[in-house]
N, C-alpha and C positions, 0 to 999 in steps of 0.2 A: 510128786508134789514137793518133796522134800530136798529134792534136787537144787531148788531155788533158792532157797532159805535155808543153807545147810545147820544153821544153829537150832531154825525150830521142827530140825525133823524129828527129835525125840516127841514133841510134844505135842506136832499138831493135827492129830489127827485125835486128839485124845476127846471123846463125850460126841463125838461127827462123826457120819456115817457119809458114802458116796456120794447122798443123796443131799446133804449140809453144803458141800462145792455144787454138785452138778446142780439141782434145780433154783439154787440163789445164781450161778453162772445162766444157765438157763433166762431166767426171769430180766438179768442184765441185758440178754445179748437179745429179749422180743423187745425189751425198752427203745435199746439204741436203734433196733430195726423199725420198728415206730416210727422212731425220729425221723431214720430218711425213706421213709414213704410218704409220711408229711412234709418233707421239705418238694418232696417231686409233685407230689396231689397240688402244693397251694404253686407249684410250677405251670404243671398242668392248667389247673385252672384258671391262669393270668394268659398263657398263651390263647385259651379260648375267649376270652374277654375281648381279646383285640379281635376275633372274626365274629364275634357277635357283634360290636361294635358300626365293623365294616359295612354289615350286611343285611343292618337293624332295621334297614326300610324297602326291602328288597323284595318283594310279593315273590310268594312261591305257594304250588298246592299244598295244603292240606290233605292230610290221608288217614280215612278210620279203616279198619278193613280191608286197607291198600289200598282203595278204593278214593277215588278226588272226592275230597270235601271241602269247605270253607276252606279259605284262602290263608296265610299265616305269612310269615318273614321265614329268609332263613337265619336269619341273625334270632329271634324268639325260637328260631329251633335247637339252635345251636344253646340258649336258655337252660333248656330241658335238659341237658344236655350236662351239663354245668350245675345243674341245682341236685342233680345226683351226687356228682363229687363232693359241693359244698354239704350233704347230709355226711357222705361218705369221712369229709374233712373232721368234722363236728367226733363222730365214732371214734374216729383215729386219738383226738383231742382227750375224748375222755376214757379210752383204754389207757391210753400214759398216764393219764393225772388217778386212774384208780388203781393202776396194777400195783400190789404190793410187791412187799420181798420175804422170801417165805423166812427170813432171817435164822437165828440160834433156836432151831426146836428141840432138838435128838433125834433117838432113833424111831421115836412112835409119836412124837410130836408133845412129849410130857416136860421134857429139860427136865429130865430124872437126871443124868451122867454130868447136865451143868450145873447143876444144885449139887450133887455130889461134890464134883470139882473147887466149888466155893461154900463148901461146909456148910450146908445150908441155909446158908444168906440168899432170898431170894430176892431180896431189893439188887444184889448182885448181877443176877441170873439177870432180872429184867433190864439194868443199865446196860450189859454188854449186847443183850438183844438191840435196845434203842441205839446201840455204838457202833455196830455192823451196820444197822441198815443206813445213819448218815452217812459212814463214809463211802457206801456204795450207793449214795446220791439219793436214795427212796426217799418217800415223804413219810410209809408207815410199814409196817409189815403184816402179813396176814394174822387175823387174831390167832384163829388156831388151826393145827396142821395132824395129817396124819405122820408118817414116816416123810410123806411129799405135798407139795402144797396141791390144793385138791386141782386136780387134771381140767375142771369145767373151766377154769382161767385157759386154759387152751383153745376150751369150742369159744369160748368169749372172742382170743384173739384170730381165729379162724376165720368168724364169722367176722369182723370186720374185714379181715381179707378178702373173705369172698363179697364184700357189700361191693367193694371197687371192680372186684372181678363183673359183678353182675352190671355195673354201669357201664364199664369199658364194652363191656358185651353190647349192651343197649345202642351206646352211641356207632360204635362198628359195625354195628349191623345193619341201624340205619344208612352210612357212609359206603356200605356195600348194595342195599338197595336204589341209593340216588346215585352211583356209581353205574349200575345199569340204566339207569335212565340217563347218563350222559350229563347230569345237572351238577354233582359235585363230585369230585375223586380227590381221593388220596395221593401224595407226592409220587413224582416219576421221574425215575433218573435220566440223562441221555440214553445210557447203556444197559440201562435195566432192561429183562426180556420178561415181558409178561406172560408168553408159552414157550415152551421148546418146542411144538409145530406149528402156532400159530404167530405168526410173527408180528402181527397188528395188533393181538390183543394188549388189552392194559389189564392186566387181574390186579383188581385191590390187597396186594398180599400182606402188606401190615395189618391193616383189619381184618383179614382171616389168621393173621397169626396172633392177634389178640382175640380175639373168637375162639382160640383153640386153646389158649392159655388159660383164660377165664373160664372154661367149660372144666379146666381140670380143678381151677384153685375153688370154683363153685361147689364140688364135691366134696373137699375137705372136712368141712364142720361135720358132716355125716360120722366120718372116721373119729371126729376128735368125741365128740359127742357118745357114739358106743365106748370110746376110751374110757371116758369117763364114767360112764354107767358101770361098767364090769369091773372096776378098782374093788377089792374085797375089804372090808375093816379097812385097817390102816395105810395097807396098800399091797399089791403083788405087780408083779415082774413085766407081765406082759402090755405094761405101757412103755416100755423102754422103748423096743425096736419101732413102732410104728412111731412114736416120737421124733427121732433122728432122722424121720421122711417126711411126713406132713409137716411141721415145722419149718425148719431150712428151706424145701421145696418150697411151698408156698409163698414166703417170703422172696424167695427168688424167684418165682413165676410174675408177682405183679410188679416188682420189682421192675420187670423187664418192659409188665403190660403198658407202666407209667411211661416209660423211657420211650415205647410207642408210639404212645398216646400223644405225647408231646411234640415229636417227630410228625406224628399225621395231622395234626392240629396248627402247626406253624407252617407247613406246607399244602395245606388245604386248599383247592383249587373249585373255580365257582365257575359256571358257564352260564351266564347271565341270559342270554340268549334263546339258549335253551328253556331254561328256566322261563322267562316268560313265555314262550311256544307253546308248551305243555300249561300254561297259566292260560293263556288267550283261546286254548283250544273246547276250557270245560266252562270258561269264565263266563261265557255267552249264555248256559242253561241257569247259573248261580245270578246274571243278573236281569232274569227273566220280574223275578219278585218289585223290584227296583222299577223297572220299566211302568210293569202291573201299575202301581199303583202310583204312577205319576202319567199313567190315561186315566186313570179312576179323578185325578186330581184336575185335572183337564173337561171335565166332564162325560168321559167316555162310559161305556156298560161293564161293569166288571165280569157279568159271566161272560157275555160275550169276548171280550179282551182275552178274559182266563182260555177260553176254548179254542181261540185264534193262538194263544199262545200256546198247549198243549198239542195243537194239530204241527205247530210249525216245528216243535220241539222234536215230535218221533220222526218226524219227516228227514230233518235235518241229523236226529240220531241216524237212521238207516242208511242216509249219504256216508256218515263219519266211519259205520261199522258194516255197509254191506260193499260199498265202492271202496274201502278206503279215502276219502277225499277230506279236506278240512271242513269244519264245523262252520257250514252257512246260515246259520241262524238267523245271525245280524242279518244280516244281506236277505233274507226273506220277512225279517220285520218293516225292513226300511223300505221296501217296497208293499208291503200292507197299507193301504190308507187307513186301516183302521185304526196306525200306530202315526198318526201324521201328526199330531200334537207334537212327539218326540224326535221328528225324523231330525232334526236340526242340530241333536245334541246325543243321540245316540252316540257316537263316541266317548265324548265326554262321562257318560253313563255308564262307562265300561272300560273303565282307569281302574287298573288291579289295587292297585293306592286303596283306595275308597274302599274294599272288601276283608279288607286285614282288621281291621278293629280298632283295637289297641294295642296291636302287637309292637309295634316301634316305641310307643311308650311304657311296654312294659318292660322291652330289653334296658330302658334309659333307668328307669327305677329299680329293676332287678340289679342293675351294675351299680349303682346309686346307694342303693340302700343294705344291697346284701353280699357283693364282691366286694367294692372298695374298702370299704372296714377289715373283711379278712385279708386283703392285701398288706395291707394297714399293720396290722397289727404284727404280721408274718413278713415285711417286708428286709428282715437280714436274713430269711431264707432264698429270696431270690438270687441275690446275687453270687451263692454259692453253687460253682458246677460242678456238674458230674463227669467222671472220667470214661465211662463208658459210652457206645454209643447206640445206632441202627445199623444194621446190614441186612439189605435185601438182594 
């Protein structure tokens, strides 16, 4: 250390222990790490902005249970999607703005050897504390310290690490589930080989390689968290080594998950087509209700109606799941005269549009009221890039 400053190596180590450099260094370098996870998070989430945008009125299934449910958009999926990160952004936001600096303590946290040093002036002692921490940009330092600032600022920064890990996860795994269904996939290069025996496959492997990243940086806070629990009094040794791993790693793991994330999100790919297939195939049983009760409106019998539409229902199940064949529903009401009232408009009744809600208007006020402001505010983050990139 002295190397540097060849004049103050007499003196500067004098009332500072290891631990005076390493964990005020420490505490700088999760700052600046902060910094550009949050410049790539409010990246990320602009890049999503414009596919939710795109595809904000776009019917696609709904799925509880994996299972087709009510109808939704993929643009309000893509929402969800988004509103994770924006939590995840918010976390990030307020680890930088609370983390302190664990500044001039000593060796047990008393600034015994700095009150020494300045003959017992402690108005001393506390100015060069307050002097350290501006020049290394903090807003405050931690009140009080052991030997080390207490290790739980760790699980603190962890766990927001893993908050993005576990989003990343979320959105990927969806991206890999509508990836087998043929409805949305992840980027693909000309030359990219999705197997080495299978030569047609397309494997989603960005979204598996963030699925795999995020499964590890999810486990972190566990580690930091016993870290912290086993610190004795002031402090002992065995937070070192695991420190110099979960730290770093972490930081580099989402690091990467972002630079992903961004990559699968600017190259996101939509089969519209598809998408409505798989919409039109379940759409028929979801616009049974619809129908109901516009013969009910008509003057028709509603149990009878209900019964006619229950028989037509397993009937037409047992074509879709014991022939394989398409869902003829429709095509068995429209020839029921019991549904003659609606035969006229029976298409018209079974416009995917009409089964979404308010999901187009929610992606329009979602973007409206809770992305644009963070763009906003974050917007001399965008335009700085990264040097690193994807390779698949």
């Amino acid at each position: 250390l002295g190397e540097v400053p060849p004049a103050a190596m007499p003196i500067i180590h004098l009332g500072a222990t290891s631990c005076y450099v390493g964990d005020n260094t420490d505490l700088v370098q999760i700052r600046d790490a902060l910094l550009l996870i949050k410049r790539k998070l409010v990246q990320t989430i602009d890049i999503l902005k414009k596919f939710a945008v795109k595809y904000r009125d776009l019917p696609t299934l709904g799925f509880t249970h994996y299972q087709p449910a009510q109808l939704t958009t993929v643009g309000k999926r893509c929402t969800l999607w988004m509103q994770d990160l924006l939590i995840d952004l918010s976390n990030v936001d307020r680890e930088i703005n609370d983390l302190p600096m664990r500044g001039v303590k000593g060796t047990t946290g008393t600034q015994a050897s700095f009150l020494e040093l300045f003959d017992g002036d402690h108005d001393k002692v506390k100015a060069l504390n307050k002097r350290v921490c501006e020049l290394m940009n903090f807003k405050k330092t931690i009140p009080v310290s052991g030997q080390t600032y207490t290790r739980k600022i760790d699980y603190m920064v962890l766990s927001v690490l893993s908050g993005i890990a576990q989003s990343a996860y979320k959105m990927c795994g969806d991206i890999r589930l509508l990836s087998n269904l043929k409805e949305v996939e992840e980027p693909f290069s000309k030359t990219q080989i999705g197997s080495s025996a299978m030569a047609y496959k397309r494997n989603p492997m960005r979204s598996e390689r963030v699925c795999s990243l995020a499964r590890y940086v999810m486990g972190l806070p566990n580690a930091a968290a016993n870290t912290h629990a086993s610190q004795w009094f002031e402090r002992t040794l065995d937070d070192s080594a695991i420190r110099r791993i979960v730290l770093p790693e972490g930081f580099l793991a989402v690091d990467v998950i972002l630079n992903l994330l961004s990559n699968i999100g600017d190259g996101l790919h939509v089969w519209p087509n598809v998408v409505r297939a798989h919409v039109m195939a379940e759409l028929p049983f979801m616009a049974t209700e619809v129908i109901l009760m516009e013969c009910v409106k008509a003057g028709g019998d509603r149990q009878e109606l209900h019964e006619a539409i229950r028989v037509h229902s397993m009937d037409a199940g047992a074509v879709v799941k014991g022939e394989g064949k398409p869902n003829d529903l429709m095509e068995r009401i429209a020839k029921d005269p019991l549904f003659q009232k609606v035969h006229d408009k029976l298409d018209e009744m079974i416009d995917p549009i009409l089964f979404v809600g308010r999901a187009t208007e929610q992606v329009d006020e979602f973007i409206s009221d809770e992305i644009n402001p963070v763009i906003e505010i974050n917007k001399s983050l965008m335009d700085v890039q990264s040097v690193d990139d994807v390779n698949v």
